[in-house]
C-alpha positions in Angstrom: 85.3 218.3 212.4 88.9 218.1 211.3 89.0 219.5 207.6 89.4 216.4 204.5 92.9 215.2 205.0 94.1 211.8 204.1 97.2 210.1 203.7 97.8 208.9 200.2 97.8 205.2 200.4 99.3 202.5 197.9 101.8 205.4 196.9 104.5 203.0 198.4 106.1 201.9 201.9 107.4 205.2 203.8 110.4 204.3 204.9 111.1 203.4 208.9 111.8 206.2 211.7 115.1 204.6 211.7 115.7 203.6 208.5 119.1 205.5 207.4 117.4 206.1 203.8 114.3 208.3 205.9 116.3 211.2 206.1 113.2 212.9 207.9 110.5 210.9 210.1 107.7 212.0 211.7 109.3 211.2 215.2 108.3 212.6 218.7 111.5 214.5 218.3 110.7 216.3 215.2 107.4 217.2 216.5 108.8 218.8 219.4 110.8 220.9 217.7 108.3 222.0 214.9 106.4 222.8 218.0 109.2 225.2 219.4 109.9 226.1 216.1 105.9 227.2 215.5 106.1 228.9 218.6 108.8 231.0 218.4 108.3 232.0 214.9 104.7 231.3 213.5 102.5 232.0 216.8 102.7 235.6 217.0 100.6 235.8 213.8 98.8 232.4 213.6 98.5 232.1 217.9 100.1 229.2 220.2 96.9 227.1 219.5 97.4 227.7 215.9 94.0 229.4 216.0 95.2 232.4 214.3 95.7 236.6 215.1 96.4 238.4 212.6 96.9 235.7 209.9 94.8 232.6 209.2 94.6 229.6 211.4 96.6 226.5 210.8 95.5 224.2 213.2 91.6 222.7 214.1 88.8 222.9 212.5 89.2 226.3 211.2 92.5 225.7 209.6 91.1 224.8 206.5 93.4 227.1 205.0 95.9 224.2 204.5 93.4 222.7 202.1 94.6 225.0 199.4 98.0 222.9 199.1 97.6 219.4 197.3 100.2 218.1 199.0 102.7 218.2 202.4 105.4 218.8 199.4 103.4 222.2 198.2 103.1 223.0 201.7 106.6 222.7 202.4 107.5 224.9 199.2 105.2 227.3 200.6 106.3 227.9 204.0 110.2 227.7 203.0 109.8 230.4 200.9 107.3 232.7 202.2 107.7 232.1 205.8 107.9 233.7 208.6 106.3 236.7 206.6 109.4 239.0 208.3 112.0 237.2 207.3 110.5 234.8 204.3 113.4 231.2 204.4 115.1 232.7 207.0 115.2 229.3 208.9 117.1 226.3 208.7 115.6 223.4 206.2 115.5 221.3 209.2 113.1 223.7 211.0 111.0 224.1 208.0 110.7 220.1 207.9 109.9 220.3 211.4 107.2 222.8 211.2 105.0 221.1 208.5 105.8 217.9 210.6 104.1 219.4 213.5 101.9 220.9 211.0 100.8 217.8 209.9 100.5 215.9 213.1 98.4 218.5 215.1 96.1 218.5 212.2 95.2 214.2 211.8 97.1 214.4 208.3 100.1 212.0 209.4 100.8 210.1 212.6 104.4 210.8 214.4 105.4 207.7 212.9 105.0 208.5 209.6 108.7 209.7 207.9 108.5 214.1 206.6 110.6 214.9 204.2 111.6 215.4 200.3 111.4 211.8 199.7 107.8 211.5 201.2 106.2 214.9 201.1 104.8 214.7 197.7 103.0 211.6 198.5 101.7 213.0 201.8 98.0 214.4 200.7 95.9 217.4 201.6 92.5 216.8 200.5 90.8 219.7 199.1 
């Protein structure tokens, strides 16, 4: 079973993948690259399937890890500062974006419709 993640509802309309005002949407696009992204910076430690090697696992049923961050907004914070462990915000924003997007999507917290970004993220909820 998929850890407790829900979308926050009633926190008010996302804004559309194409909306101009979604600056970030949850689009196959995105996804695809957080998925290149994850696998060229995140898998060594946390493993392709996001099953995790030498550091926890962020994807499946085991990932429960994520369930320490309220929110897709702490996660965020978290990952754009700390990560990857060898070279903590060494990325792009936009990579960082697209990681928790894919993040989010492999683990059933948003579909790929659903717009990612600093206008959303904080009402995008990680249940603990």
């Amino acid at each position: 079973m998929l850890i407790g993640i829900t979308l926050l509802l009633g926190a008010g309309p996302f804004p559309r993948a194409g909306d101009p005002s979604a600056a970030h949407g949850a689009t196959a696009t995105q996804v695809a690259v957080g998925r290149a992204v994850y696998l060229n910076h995140c898998a060594r430690c946390h493993g392709e399937q996001g099953e995790g090697i030498d550091a926890p696992a962020l994807m499946g049923e085991s990932s429960n890890r994520l369930q320490g961050f309220p929110t897709a907004a702490s996660l965020y914070r978290y990952l754009r500062f700390l990560m990857p462990l060898d070279d903590p915000g060494g990325l792009p924003e936009e990579d960082y974006w697209a990681v928790l997007t894919y993040l989010l999507v492999r683990n059933g917290v948003i579909q790929e419709n659903v717009p990612v970004g600093p206008e959303t993220a904080e009402q995008i909820v990680i249940k603990q």
